[in-house]
DRENMI-816660 format. One line per field, with one value per residue (C-alpha): residue in one letter; y, z, x. Coordinates in nm, 2 decimals, decimal comma. Layout:
REM residues N
residuo	(a;...)
py	(Y;...)
pz	(Z;...)
px	(X;...)
END
This chain:
REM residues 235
residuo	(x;x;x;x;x;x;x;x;x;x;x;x;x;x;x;x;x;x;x;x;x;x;x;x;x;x;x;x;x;x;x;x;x;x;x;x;x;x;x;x;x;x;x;x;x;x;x;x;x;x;x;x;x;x;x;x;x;x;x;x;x;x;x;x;x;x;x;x;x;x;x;x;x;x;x;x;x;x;x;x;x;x;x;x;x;x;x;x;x;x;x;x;x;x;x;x;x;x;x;x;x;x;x;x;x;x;x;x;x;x;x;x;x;x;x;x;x;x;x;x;x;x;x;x;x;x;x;x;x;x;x;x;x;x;x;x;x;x;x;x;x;x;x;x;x;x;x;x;x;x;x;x;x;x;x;x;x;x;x;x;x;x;x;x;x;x;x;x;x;x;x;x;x;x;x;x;x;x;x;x;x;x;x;x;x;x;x;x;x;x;x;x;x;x;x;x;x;x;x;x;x;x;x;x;x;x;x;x;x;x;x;x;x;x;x;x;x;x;x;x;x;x;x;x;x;x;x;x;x;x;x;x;x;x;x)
py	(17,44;17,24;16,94;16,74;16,42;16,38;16,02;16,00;16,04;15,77;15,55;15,56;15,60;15,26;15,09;15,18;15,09;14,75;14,72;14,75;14,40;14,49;14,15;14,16;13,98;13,83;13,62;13,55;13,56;13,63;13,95;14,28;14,49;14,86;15,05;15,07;15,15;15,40;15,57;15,59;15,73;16,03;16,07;16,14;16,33;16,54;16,62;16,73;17,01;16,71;16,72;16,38;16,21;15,84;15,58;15,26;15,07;14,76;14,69;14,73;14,79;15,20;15,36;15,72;15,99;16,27;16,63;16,85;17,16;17,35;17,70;17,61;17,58;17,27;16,93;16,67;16,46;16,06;15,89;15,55;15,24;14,98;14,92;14,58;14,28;13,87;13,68;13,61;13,20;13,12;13,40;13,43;13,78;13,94;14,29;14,28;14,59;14,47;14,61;14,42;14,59;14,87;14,65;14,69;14,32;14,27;14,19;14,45;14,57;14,56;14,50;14,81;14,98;15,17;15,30;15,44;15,58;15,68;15,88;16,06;16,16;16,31;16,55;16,60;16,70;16,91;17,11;17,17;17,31;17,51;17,65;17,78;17,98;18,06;18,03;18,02;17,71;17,36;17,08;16,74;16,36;16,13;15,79;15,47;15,17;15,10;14,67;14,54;14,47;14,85;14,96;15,40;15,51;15,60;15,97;16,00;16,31;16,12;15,88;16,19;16,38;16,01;16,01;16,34;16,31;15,99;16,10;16,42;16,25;15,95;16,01;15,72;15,67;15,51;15,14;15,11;14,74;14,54;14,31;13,99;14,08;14,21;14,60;14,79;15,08;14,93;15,02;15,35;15,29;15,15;15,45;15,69;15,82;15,85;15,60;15,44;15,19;15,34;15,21;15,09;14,81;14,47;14,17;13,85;13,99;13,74;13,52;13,39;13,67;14,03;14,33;14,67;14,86;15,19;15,41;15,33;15,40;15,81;15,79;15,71;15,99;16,26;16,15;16,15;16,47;16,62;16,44;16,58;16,90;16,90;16,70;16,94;17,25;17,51;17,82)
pz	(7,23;7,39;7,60;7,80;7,99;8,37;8,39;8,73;8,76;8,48;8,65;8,98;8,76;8,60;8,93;9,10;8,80;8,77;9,16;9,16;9,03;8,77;8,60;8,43;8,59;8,27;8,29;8,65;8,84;9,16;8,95;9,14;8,84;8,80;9,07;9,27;8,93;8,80;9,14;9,17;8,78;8,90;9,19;8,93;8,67;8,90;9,11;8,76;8,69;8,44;8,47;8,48;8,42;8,54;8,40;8,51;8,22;8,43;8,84;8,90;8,56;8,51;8,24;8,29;8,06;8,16;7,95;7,90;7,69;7,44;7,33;7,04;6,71;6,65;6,62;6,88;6,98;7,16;7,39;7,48;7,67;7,79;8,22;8,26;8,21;8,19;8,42;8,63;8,67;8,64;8,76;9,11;9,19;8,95;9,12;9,22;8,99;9,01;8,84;8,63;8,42;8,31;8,31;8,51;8,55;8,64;8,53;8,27;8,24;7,88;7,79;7,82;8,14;8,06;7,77;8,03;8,20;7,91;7,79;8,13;8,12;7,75;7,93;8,19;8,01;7,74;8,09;8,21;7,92;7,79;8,18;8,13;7,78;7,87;8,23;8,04;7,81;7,87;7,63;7,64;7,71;7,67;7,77;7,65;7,43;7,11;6,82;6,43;6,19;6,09;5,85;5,82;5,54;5,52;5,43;5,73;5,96;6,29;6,09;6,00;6,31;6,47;6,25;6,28;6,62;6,62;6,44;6,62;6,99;6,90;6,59;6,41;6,15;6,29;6,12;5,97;6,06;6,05;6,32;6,41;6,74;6,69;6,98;7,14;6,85;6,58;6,72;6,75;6,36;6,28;6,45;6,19;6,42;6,23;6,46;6,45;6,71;6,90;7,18;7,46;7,40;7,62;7,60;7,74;7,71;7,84;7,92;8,24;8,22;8,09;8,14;7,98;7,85;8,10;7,95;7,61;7,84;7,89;7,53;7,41;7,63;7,46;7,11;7,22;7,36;7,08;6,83;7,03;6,97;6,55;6,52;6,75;6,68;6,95;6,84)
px	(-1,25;-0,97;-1,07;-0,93;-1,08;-1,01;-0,89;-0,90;-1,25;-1,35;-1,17;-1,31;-1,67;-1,55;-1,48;-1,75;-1,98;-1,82;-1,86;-2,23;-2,42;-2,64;-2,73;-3,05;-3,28;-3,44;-3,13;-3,08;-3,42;-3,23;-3,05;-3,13;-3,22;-3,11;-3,21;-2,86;-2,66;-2,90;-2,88;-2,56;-2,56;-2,82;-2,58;-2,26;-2,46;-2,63;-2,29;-2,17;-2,46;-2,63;-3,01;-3,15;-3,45;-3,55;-3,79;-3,92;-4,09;-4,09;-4,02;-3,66;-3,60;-3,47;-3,33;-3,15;-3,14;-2,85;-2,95;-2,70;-2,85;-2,64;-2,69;-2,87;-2,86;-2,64;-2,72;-2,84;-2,57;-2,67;-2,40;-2,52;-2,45;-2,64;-2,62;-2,69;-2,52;-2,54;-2,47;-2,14;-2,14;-1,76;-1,62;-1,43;-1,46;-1,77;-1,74;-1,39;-1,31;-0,96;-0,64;-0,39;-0,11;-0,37;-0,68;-0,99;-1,15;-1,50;-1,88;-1,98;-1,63;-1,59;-1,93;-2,05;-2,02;-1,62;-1,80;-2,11;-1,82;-1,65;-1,97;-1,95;-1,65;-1,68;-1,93;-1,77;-1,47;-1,68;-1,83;-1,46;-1,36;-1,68;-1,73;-1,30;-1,46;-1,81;-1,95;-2,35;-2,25;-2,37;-2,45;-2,65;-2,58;-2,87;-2,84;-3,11;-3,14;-3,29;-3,30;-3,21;-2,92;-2,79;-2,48;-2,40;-2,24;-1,87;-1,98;-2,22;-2,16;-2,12;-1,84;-1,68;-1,69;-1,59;-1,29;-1,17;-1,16;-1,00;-0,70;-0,68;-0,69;-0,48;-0,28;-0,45;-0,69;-0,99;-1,07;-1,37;-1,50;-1,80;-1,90;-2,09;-2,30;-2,59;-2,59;-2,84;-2,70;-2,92;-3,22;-3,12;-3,01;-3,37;-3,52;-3,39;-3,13;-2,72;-2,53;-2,19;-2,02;-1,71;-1,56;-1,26;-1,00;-1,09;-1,25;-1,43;-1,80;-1,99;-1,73;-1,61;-1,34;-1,38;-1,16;-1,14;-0,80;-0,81;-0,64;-0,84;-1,18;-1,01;-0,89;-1,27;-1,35;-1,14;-1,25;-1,62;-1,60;-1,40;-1,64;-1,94;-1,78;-1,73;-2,06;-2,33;-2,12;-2,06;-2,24)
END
């Protein structure tokens, strides 16, 4: 199955994203929370045929999980990324979502809403091209959180699948790397579930300046849609 991501779409999902202020209150009492971003998220998922289910653990605090359902058989397969952000002190124009030679620049931008919208548009690229071979297929994207120091092995099947599709998509061989900052992925890893970081070029998380690469955001798209595809199988 051929796929191919739509990049204008994740990069009007990536502006709009960056646009809305999501700061986690815990950090800024004055911080609205979730509620606009995960609406808007419900809004895109569901225009997309992408059942969704919402849940507030705490006031103003959702999490959304997008299901798409596959024919069965194959594996399970988690996209996630993490909505909310720190704060913006320092920064002239938080939600500007503006554009530089190929950079988006904004609050969240980097860390980690182009890899929400990059995880959207993996399934929506994965719908597209299952819905041109098979008008009954659909597959699944959950989106949550999880908290601990985690390491996969080389061998895993999601580092495989990761690396395939890396070299396939962008003629490279994926560098394997280990990392400082601790991510929402290992408590995923501590929860039993096979998990390995992959993500867009940028940088200036948490800092006073923070872009993302967008053409890296629809390149992470095609390999997780195309890694989606050799890890969950399509039977």
């Amino acid at each position: 199955m051929g796929v191919t991501p739509d990049p204008t779409f994740i990069a009007d999902v990536l502006r709009r994203l960056i646009q809305i202020n999501s700061v986690n209150p815990h950090l800024d009492a004055s911080a609205p929370g979730e509620v606009e971003i995960v609406t808007y998220l419900d809004a895109v998922l569901s225009g997309l045929g992408i059942p969704t289910r919402i849940f507030e653990f705490a006031p103003h605090r959702p999490s959304i999980v997008g299901t798409l359902a596959g024919a069965g058989g194959g594996k399970s397969l988690m996209l996630n990324a993490h909505i909310d952000t720190v704060a913006t002190d320092g920064m002239a124009d938080p939600f500007g979502a503006t554009v530089h030679d190929g950079k988006m620049y904004g609050r969240g931008s980097y860390d980690m809403k182009s890899a929400m919208a990059a995880c959207i548009g993996a399934a929506k690229a994965l719908k597209d091209a299952a819905k041109g071979e098979d008008a009954d297929f659909d597959v699944s994207l959950k989106t949550f959180f999880v908290c601990e120091p985690f390491e996969v092995a080389r061998g895993a099947a999601i580092v495989r699948a990761l690396d395939v599709a890396t070299e396939r998509r962008l003629g490279e061989v994926a560098a394997h790397i280990g990392d400082a900052p601790w991510m929402d992925a290992a408590l995923l890893s501590a929860a039993g579930v096979e998990t390995v970081v992959f993500g867009p070029s940028g940088a200036g998380a948490h800092a006073s300046e923070e872009w993302v690469d967008i053409d890296s955001v629809i390149a992470v798209a095609g390999v997780l849609a195309e890694a989606a595809i050799d890890y969950c199988g399509t039977a």
